[in-house]
N, C-alpha and C positions, 0 to 999 in steps of 0.2 A: 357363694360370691366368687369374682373368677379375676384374674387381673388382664389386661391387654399384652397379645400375643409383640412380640417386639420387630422391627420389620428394618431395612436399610434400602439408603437412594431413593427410588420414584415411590417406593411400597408403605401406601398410610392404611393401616390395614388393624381391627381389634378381632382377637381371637379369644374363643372361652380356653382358658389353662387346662384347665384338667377338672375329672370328678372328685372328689373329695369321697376318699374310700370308706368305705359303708364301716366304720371301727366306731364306736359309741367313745372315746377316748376326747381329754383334754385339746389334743393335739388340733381334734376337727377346730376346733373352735378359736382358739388362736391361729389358725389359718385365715376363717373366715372374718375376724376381727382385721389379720394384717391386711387382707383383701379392702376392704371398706378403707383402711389408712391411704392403700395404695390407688385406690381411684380419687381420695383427694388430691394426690400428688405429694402425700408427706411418707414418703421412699424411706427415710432413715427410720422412720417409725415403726415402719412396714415390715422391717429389716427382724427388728428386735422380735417381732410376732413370731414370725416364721421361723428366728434362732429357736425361740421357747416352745415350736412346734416342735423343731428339728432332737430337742433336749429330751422332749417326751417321747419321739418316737423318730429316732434314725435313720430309719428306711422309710421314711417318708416322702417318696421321688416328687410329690408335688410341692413340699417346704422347699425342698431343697432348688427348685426350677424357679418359685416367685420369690425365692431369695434371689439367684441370679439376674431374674428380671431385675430386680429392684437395684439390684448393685449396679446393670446396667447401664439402669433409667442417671445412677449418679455419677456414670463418667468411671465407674472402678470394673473394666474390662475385664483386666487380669482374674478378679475375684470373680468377675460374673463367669467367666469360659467353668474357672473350676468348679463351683456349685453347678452349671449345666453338667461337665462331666459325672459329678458325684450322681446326678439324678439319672442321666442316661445308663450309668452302672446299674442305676435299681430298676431302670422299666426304658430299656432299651431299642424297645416295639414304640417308642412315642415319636410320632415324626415333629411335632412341635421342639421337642429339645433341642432335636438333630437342627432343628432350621433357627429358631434362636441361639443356638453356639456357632451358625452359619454365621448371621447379623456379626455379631461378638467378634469373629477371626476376621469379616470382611472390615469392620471398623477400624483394624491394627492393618489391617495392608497384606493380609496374610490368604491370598488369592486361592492358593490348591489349596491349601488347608481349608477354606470357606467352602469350595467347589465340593470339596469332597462331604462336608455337611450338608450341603442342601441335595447332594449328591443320593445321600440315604435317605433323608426325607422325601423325596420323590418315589426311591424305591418302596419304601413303609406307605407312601401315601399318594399315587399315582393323579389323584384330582387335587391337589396341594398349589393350586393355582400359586400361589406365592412365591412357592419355593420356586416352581419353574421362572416365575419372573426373577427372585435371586439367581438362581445359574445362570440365567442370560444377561442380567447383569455383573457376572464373575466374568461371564467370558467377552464381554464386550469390554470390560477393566483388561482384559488380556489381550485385546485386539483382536480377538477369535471370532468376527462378527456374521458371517455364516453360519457357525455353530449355535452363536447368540439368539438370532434371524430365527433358528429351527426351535430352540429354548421357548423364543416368543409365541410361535407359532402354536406349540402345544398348549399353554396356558390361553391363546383366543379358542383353542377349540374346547378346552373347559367352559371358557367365560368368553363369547364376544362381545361381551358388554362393557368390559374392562378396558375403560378409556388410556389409563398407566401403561397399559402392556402395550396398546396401538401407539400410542407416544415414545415407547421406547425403543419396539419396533424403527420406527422414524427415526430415531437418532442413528438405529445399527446400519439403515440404510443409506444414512448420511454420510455415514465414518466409511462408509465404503465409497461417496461421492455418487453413490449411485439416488441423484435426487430426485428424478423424476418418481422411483417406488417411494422415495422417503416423504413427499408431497402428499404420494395416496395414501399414506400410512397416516400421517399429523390430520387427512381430513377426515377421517374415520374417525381417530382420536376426537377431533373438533365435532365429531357430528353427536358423541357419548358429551361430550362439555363444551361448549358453545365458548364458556368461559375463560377456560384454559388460555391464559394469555405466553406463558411456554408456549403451547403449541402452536398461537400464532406466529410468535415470533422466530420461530425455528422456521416453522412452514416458510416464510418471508425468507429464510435464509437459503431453505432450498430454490427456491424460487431466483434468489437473484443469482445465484451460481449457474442457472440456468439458463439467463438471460433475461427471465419474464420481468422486466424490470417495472411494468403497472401493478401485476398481479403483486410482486414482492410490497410493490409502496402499499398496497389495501392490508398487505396482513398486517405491516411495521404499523400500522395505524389502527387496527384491529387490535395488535397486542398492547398499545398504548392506549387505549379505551377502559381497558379491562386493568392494566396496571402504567397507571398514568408516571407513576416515580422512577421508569426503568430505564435509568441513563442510557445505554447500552443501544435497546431498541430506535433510542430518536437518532445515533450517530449511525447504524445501519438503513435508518430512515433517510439521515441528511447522503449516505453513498448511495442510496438509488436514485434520488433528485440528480445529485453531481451527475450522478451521469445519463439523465433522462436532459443534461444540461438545465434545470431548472437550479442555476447557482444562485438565488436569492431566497428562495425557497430553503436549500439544501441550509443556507448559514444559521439560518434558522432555526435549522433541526438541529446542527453544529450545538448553537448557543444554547437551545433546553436541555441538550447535555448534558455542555458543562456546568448549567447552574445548578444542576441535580449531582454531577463530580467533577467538580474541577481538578480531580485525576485523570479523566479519564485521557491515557495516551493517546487513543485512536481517535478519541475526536479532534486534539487539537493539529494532527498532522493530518487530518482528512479536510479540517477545514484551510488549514495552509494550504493545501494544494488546489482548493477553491479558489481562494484569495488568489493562486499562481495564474488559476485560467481566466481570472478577471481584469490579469495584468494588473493588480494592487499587490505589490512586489511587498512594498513596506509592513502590509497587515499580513502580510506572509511568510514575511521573516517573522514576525511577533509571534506570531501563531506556532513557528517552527522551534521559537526560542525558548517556547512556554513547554511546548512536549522534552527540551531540551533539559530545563530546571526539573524537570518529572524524570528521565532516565538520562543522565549525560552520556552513557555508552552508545546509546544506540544509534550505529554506525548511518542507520537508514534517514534519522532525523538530517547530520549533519550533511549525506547525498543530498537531501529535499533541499537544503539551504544553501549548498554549488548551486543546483540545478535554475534557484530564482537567481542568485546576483550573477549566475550567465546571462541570464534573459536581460537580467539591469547592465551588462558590459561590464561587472566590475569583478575583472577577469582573476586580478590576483586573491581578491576577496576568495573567490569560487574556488581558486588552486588552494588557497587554505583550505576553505573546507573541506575540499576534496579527497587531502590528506589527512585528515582527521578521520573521515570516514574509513578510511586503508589503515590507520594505526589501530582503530578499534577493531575491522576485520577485513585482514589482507584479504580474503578469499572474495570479496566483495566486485565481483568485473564492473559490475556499472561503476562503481567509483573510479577504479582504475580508467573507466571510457571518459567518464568525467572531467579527469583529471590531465588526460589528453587532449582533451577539447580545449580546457582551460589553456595549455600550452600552448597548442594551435594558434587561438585566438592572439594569446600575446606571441608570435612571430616565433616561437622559442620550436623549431621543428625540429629539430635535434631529440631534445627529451622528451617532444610528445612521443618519438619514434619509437621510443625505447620506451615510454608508458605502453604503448599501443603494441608493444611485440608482447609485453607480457600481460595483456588483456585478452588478446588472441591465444594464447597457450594456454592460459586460465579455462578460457571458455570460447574456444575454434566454432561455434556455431552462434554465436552474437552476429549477427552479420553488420553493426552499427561499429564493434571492435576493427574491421577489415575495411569501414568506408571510413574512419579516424586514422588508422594507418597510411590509408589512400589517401587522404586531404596530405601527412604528414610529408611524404615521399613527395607532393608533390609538391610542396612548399619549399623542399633541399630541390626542387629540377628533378626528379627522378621519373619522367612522368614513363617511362615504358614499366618503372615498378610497382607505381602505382596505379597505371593500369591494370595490374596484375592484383592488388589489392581489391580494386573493385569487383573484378571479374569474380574473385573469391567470394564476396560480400552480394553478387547476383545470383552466384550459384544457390548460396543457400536463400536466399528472397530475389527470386526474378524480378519482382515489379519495385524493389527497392529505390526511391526515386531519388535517395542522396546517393546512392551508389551510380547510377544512372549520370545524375549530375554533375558527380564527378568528372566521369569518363567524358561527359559533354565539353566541360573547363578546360580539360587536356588537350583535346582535341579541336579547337580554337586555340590555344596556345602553339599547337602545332600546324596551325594555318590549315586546318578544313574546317571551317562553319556551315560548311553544307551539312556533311556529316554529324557535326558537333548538333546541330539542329534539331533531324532527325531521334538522335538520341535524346535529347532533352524533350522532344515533344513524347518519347515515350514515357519517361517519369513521370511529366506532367501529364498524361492519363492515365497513370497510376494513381497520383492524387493531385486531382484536380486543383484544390483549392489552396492547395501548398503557394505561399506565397514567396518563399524562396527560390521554389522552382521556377515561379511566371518572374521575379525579376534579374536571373539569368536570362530565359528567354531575351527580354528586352534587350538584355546586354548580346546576346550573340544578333538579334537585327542589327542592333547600333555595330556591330566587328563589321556588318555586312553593307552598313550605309542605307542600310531600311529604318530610317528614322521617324518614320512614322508609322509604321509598324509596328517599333518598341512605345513610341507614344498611345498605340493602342490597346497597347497591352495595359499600361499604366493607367486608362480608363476605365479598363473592365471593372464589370461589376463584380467579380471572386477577389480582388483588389480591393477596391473601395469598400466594399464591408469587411477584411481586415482590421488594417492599421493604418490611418490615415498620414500617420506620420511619416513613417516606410515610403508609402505612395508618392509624398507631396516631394522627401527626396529622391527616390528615382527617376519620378519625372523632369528635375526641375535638373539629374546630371545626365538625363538622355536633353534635352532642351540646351547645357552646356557642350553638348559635345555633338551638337547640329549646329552649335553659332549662333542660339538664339540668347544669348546671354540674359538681355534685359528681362524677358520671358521669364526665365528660371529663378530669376531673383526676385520678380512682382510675386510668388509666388507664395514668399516668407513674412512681404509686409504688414499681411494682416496678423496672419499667426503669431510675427513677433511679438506686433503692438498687444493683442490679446491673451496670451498666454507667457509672459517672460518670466516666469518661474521656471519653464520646462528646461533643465539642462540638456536634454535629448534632443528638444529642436535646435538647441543653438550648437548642439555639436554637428547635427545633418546638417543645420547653415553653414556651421564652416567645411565641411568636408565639401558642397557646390563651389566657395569660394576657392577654396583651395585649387579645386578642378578648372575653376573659371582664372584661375593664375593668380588670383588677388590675396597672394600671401599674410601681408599685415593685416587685412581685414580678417583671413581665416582665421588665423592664431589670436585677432580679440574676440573672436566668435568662441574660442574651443574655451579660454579662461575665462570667459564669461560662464558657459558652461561648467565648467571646473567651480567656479566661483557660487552657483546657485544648487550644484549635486558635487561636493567634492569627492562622494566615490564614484567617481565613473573616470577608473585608473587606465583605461583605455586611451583615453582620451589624453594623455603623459605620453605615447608614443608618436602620437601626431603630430604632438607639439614639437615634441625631439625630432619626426623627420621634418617638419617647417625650417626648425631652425639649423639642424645638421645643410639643409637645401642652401641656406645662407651662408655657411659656412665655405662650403663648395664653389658657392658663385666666383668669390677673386680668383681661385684656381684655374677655372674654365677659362676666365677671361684673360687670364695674363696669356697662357701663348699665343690664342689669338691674335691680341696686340703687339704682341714681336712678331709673330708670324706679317703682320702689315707694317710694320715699321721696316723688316728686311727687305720687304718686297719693294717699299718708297727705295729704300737705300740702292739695290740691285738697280731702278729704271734713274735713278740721277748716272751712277755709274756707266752705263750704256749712250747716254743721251750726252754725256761728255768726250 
């Protein structure tokens, strides 16, 4: 009777112990009695056998080895290594010991020590498929995956049939990102066990790192066949949808996630960022807020959550976050880019400056750091320096089309729209469908008095499948600033009647009014707005330049009016 050889990580593996030495003595037989204990699985029983082996006969290297099995099997490490040692003393030619006190030292984390045990088992037992799958998993625990690679290697030329070694293989080629081998390695794997939902879902993982993003959704779907419970797999299922853009699909995969862990961090910040491309700002904050109850530190949650209330204008909201994110880890440049933008937005170009100098010394190759400092400079008038900004920010991405459009803003402010033109039509064939780029455009025909021009733009169909909302305002302040006023304003009256919950239309309603001079209408357009989204604290700067405007008006007007009062005065005096 023999007990099962003990094995660690991928290795399920039963091995016969030893022969039971040809001695006609008590000993054999309480061996083979603990044996029969120990295939029921009652280890402590097993224990006692093999003592009362050990009592009769000392140098019995096999007591002494399924004692440490057993001790093993019960979690007592420490005792299991020293019974392997006591037996390796007595019959030190067994590569069996050497490789279970391998198991044993790799169990405690004790890597060369481990190494160096399967180390000798290899040497005593050169077709020891096991052991060589152990070394290559020591050395893969040590990041040695080359060495790991060649470990495996040996053991498929024992066994190619050993579906564990080709799967592990696959991981060592993973860890090195080299996925294209580690792909061929989990189908091999897959071709010994069809089954192996691991190795589907790894294979998936090589797959999407590749780009294959169909190929990745068959295996995340494969592995979920085979192991329908694996939280894990549906949230790398829902990221290859996201970005095959099937976002209703992906929420989906989201949701069987979390019903399976509603821990899990990565699905609820993979599905916020769904919610983000859907423009459902609000289930995305949720979503953000939930991975936030699960890790408060992590700096990356609190970035995702600036990143949507920029999208919603609710600027200073975003500057909070932003700075949350830099408390938990300053080294963090997108925050820091973030958090300049946030600036930007509210007028505050002073301090974005000075966010954006130390985004760029952070990380001098963001080229998004150097078109934020560029907006920043040229918010203070700086525009020869922030020309200078952008230039930096095209050096390192030529087709960068915000840097692009920068340089285009500047150069319109400094009276060439010919120019300013040119450049902006190169961002926008950089990306075409950028819809901030096409409505600058509009606005440099409108500098140019091609107002129909910009109104064509504002039809395009890369436009109108957008954001309708975006559209219906830039049309309706290119249509303001042609004279067609009534035009621009028919524009809002169904949208208002139809939708008056939207604080967003009614804030681009009053930004037309505003433009179209119709003060008191703007400012009930903006608090109406205010009044149905009160976070959209953007919209508090409006209001303040509305009413600062009024403020101004008697000033403007009083000299004027002595200026004409002296003037009457001066022709009475003459005319006398």
């Amino acid at each position: 009777m023999t007990i099962p050889r003990q094995v660690h990580g991928f290795i399920i593996l039963v091995v016969l112990l030893f022969t039971v030495p040809a001695l006609a003595t008590q000993s054999d037989d309480l061996i083979s009695d603990g044996n029969v204990l120990y295939s029921q699985g009652m280890y402590q029983e097993a224990i006692s056998y093999f003592e009362r082996a050990i009592e009769q006969d000392p140098s019995n290297a096999a007591a002494w080895y399924n004692k440490g099995v057993s001790l093993y099997k019960l979690g007592q490490v420490d005792e299991a290594i020293a019974s392997y040692e006591v037996a390796i003393g007595l019959d030190p030619r067994n590569s069996d010991y050497w490789y279970n006190k391998g198991n044993a030292l790799l169990s405690k984390n004790l890597l060369n020590e481990a190494y160096a045990a399967y180390d000798v088992a290899i040497q005593l037992d050169p077709y020891d498929v096991q052991a060589w799958m152990a070394k290559g998993n020591v050395l893969s625990d040590q990041k040695q995956y080359e060495d790991a690679i060649r470990a495996y290697d040996a053991a498929i030329q024992i066994d190619p049939d050993n579906e564990e070694t080709w799967f592990a293989k696959g991981n060592a080629h993973y860890n090195q990102e080299n996925f294209k081998e580690a792909v061929s390695a989990y189908e091999i794997a897959l071709q010994k066990d069809s089954k192996d939902s691991k190795a589907w879902y790894n294979k998936g993982n090589a797959q999407y790192n590749l780009g294959n993003l169909e190929d990745a959704l068959k295996s995340y779907e494969m592995a979920l066949a085979y192991n329908p419970k694996d939280a894990i797999a549906y949230t790398n299922k829902g990221m290859a949808l996201a970005d095959l853009e099937r976002y209703d699909d992906a929420i989906d995969a989201y949701e069987a996630a979390l019903s399976l862990d509603a821990t899990d961090l990565k699905a609820w910040t993979s599905l916020g960022q769904v919610y983000t491309k859907l423009r459902e700002y609000d289930n995305a904050v949720r979503a953000f807020q939930m991975a936030l109850k699960l890790n408060k530190t992590d700096s990356s949650v609190w970035k995702n959550i600036g990143d949507v209330l920029m999208l919603e204008k609710r600027y200073d909201e975003a500057l909070a976050a932003y700075e949350q994110a830099i408390a938990l880890n300053r080294m963090d440049s997108s925050a820091w880019i973030g958090k300049g933008t946030a600036l930007n937005n509210l007028a505050r170009y002073k301090e974005a400056l000075g966010v954006f100098e130390i985004a760029c010394s952070m990380s001098p190759l963001f080229a998004s750091g150097w078109v934020g400092k560029g907006n920043s400079l040229s918010g203070l008038g700086q525009i020869q320096e922030a020309d200078g900004a952008y230039e930096a920010a095209l050096q390192l991405d030529p087709r960068n089309s915000q840097a692009l459009a920068g340089k285009s803003k500047n150069l319109v402010t400094t009276g060439d729209p010919e120019t300013a033109l040119q450049s902006l039509q190169l961002a926008i064939a950089a990306d075409p469908t950028n819809m901030a780029l096409l409505g600058r455009l509009a606005e440099i025909y409108e500098k140019m008095g091609r107002y129909q021009d910009a109104l064509d733009v504002w039809n395009s169909v890369s436009l109108n499948e957008s954001d309708p909302n975006l559209v219906r305002k830039g049309k309706a302040m290119t249509l303001v600033r042609a004279g067609r006023e009534a035009e621009a304003l028919a524009l809002y009256r169904d949208v208002l009647g139809s939708d008056q919950q939207s604080g967003f239309v009614y804030e681009q309603y009053g930004d037309v009014l505003a433009l179209a001079g119709d003060t008191p209408g703007a400012e009930h357009a903006y608090r109406k707005a205010m009044e149905i989204q009160p976070n959209l604290t953007g919209i508090l700067l409006k209001i303040n330049a509305l009413e600062s405007t009024h403020k101004e008006t008697p000033l403007t007007i009083f000299p004027i009016l002595l200026g004409l009062i002296t003037g009457c005065l001066l022709l009475v005096r003459r005319e006398r």
